[in-house]
C-alpha positions in Angstrom: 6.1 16.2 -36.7 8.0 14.1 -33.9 6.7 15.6 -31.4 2.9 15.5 -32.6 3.3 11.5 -32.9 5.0 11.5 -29.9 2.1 13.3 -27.9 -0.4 11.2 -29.8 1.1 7.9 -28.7 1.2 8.7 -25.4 -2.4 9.5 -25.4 -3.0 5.8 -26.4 -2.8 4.2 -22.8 -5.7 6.5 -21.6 -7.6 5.6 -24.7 -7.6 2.6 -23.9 -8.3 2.6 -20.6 -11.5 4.7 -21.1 -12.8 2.4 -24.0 -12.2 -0.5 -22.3 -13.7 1.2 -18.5 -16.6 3.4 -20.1 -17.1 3.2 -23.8 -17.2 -0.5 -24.2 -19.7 -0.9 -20.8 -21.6 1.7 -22.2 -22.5 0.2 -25.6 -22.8 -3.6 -24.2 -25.4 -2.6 -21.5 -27.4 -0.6 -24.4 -27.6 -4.0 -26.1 -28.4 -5.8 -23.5 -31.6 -2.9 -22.6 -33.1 -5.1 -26.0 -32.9 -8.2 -24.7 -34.9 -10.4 -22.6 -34.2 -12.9 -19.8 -34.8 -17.1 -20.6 -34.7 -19.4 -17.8 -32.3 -16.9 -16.1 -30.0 -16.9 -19.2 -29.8 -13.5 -21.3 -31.3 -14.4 -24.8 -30.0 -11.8 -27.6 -33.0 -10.4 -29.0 -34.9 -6.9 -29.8 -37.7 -5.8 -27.8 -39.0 -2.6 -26.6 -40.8 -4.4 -23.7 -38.3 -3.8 -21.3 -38.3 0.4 -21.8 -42.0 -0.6 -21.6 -41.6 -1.8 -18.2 -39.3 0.8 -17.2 -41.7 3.4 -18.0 -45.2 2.2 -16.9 -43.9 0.8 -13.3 -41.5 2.9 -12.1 -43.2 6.5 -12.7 -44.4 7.3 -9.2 -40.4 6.9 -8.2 -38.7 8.4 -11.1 -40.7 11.6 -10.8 -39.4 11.5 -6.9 -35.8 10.7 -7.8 -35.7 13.8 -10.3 -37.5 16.2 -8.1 -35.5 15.3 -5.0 -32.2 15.8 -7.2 -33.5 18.7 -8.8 -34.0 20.6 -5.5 -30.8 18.9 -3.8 -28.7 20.2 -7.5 -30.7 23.9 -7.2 -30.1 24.1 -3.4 -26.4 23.2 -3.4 -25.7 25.9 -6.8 -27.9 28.5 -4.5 -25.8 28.3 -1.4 -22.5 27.6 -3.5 -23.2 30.8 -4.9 -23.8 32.6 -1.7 -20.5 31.2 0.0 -18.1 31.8 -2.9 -19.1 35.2 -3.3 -18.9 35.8 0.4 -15.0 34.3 -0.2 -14.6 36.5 -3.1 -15.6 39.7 -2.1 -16.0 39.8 1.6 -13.6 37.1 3.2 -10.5 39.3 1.9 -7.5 37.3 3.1 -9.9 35.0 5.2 -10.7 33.6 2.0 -7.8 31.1 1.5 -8.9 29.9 5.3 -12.4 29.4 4.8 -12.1 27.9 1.1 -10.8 24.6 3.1 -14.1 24.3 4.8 -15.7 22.6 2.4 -12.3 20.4 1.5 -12.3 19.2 4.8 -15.8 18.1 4.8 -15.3 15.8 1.5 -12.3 14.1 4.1 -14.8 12.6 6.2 -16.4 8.6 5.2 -19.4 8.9 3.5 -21.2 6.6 5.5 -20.2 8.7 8.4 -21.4 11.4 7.2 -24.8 9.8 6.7 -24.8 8.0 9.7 -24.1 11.7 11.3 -27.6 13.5 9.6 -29.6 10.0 10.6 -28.5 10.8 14.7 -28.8 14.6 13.8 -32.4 14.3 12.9 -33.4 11.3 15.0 -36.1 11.4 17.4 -33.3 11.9 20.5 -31.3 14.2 17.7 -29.3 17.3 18.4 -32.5 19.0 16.4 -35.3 17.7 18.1 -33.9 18.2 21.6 -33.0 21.5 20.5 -36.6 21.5 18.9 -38.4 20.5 22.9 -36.0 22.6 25.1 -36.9 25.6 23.1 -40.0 24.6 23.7 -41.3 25.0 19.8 -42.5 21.1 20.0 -44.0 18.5 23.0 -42.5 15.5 21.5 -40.0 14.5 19.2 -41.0 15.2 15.6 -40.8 11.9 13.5 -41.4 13.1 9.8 -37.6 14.1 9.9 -36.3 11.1 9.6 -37.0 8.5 6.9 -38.6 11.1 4.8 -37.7 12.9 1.3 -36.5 15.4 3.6 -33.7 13.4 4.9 -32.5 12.2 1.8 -32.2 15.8 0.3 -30.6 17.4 3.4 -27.9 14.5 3.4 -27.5 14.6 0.2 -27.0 18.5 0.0 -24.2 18.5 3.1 -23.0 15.6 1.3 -22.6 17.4 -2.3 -22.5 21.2 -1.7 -18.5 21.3 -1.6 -18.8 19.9 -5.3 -21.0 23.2 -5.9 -18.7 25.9 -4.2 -15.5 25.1 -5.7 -16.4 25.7 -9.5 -18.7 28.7 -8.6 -15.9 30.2 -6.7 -13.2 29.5 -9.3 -15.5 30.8 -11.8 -15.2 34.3 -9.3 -12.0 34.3 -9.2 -12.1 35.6 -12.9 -14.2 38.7 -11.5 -11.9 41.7 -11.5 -13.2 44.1 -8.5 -12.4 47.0 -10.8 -15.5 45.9 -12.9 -17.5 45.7 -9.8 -16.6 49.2 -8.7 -17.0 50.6 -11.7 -20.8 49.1 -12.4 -21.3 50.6 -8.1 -19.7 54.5 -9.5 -22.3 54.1 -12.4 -25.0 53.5 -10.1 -26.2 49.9 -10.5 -27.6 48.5 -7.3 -26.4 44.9 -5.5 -29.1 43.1 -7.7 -28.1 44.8 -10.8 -23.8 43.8 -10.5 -24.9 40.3 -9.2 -27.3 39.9 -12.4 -25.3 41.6 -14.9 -21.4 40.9 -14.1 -21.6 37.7 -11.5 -24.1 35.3 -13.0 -22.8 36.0 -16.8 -19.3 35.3 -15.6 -20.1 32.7 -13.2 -22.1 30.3 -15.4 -19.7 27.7 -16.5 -19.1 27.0 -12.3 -22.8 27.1 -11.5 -23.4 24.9 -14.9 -20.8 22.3 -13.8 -22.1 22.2 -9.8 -25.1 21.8 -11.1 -24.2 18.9 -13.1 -22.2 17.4 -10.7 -24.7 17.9 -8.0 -27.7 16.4 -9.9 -26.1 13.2 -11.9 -24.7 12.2 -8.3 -28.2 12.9 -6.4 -29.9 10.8 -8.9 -27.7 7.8 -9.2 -27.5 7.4 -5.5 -29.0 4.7 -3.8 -27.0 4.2 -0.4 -28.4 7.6 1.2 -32.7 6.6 0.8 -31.6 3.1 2.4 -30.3 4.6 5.7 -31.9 7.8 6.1 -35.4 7.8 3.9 -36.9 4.4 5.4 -39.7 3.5 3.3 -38.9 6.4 0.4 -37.3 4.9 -2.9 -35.4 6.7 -5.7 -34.7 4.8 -8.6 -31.2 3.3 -7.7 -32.8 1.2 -5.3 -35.1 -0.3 -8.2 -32.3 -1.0 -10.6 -29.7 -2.0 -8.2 -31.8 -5.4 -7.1 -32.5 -5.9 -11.2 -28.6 -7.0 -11.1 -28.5 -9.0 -8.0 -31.0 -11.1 -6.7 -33.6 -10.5 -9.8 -31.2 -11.3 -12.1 -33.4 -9.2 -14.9 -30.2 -7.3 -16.5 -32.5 -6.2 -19.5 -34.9 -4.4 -17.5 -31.9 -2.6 -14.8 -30.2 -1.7 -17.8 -32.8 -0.2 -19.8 -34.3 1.3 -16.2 -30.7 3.1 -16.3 -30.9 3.9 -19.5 -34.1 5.7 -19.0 -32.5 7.6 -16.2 -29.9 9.2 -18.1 -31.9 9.8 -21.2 -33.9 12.4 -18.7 -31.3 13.4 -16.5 -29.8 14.6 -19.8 -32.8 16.6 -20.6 -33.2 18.2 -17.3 -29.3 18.9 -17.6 -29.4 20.6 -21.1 -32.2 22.1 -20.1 -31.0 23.8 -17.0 -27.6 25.2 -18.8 -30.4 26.5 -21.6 -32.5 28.1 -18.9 -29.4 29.6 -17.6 -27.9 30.9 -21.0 -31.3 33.0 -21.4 -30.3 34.8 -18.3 -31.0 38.1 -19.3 -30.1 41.3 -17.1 -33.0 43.0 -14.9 
């Protein structure tokens, strides 16, 4: 009985911490998504207007924030799933090597990294000279940069070690004797990968998915430096804090966002749980 009180006190400091960090944050900005703005003062009060506002002006730019992260979070569980299973099944002892690939690209700055795909797919790039001295284009092709494009390539070199690393530890609990025993009983490549990988793997995919989306959404740094004129919805509710100083609107503008990205979320680990053998 000790012990148990014991283990429960020393859960306390972490309690707190994430009440304090998280929790309390959480349920002040929901208040504050009801209230309205008074001669640049916050005035307690309950109104829908602002989820009003959040919803009639920002449409055009939510639905391009969610399909951007939608193909960014699809994209990055795709080729996470292609490069754990070549570690798992076809790396052999390589694997341990190549697994810090990705780990060494999340060492890098993140700025640097953006800075890196903005040079990359500049007009005097490493892909548009590539592009002209293979003699595919005349001139340097603009529409890569500062373009939806841009965002979702950066965003998916950025993010696509946060896909491979639960996929592939979700492998790991593959046994190559069930593998060889679905080949002796004559299931095809397709068949093992749909009935034994994807069942086994779907708690990895499900959390790179996660991880991959909610992070593609809420970012706001990468469409400033690399998507020019393009605008996801974390450059609308970041100036709502700053130099608007219209906290009700940012907050229930955020809200708005995670109410969805919640959706899309459940809605993707539903999708997957109907996976159904072919």
């Amino acid at each position: 009985m000790d012990s148990v009180r014991k283990s429960r006190f020393l859960v306390v400091p972490a309690f707190v911490v994430f009440t304090c960090l998280f929790v309390a944050p959480f349920f002040y900005f929901l208040a504050i998504s009801f209230w309205k703005v008074s001669n640049f003062r916050l005035t307690p009060d309950f109104t829908l207007v602002n989820y009003a506002k959040a919803l009639q002006r920002y449409v055009p730019i939510y639905e391009l924030t969610f399909l951007v992260a939608f193909s960014v979070a699809l994209t990055c569980v795709i080729l996470g799933i292609v490069y754990a299973g070549i570690l798992r099944f076809k790396a052999g002892r390589w694997a341990t090597i190549l697994i810090y690939v990705p780990l060494m690209t999340l060492f890098g700055g993140y700025l640097v990294k953006i800075y890196a795909w903005k040079t990359i797919l500049g007009t005097k790039g490493i892909l548009n000279s590539a592009l002209i001295g293979l003699g595919l284009v005349d001139e340097p092709v603009t529409a890569l940069l500062y373009s939806p494009f841009a965002v979702a390539v950066t965003l998916i070199y950025f993010l696509l070690p946060f896909a491979i690393l639960p996929i592939y530890a979700s492998m790991r609990g593959i046994k190559d004797i069930e593998l060889e025993a679905a080949r002796d009983l004559g299931a095809s490549p397709w068949r093992r990968f749909s009935d034994i990988i994807v069942p086994r793997c779907r708690v990895g995919v499900t959390s790179g998915f996660i991880i991959c989306f909610l992070l593609s959404v809420g970012d706001y740094v990468t469409p400033i430096l690399v998507g020019g004129k393009i605008s996801m919805i974390g450059n609308m509710i970041t100036p709502q804090f700053g130099q608007k100083f219209d906290w009700p609107l940012g907050a229930s503008m955020s809200f708005v966002t995670l109410v969805i990205s919640v959706g899309i979320v459940f809605a993707f680990s539903w999708a997957l749980r109907l996976w159904r053998p072919r």
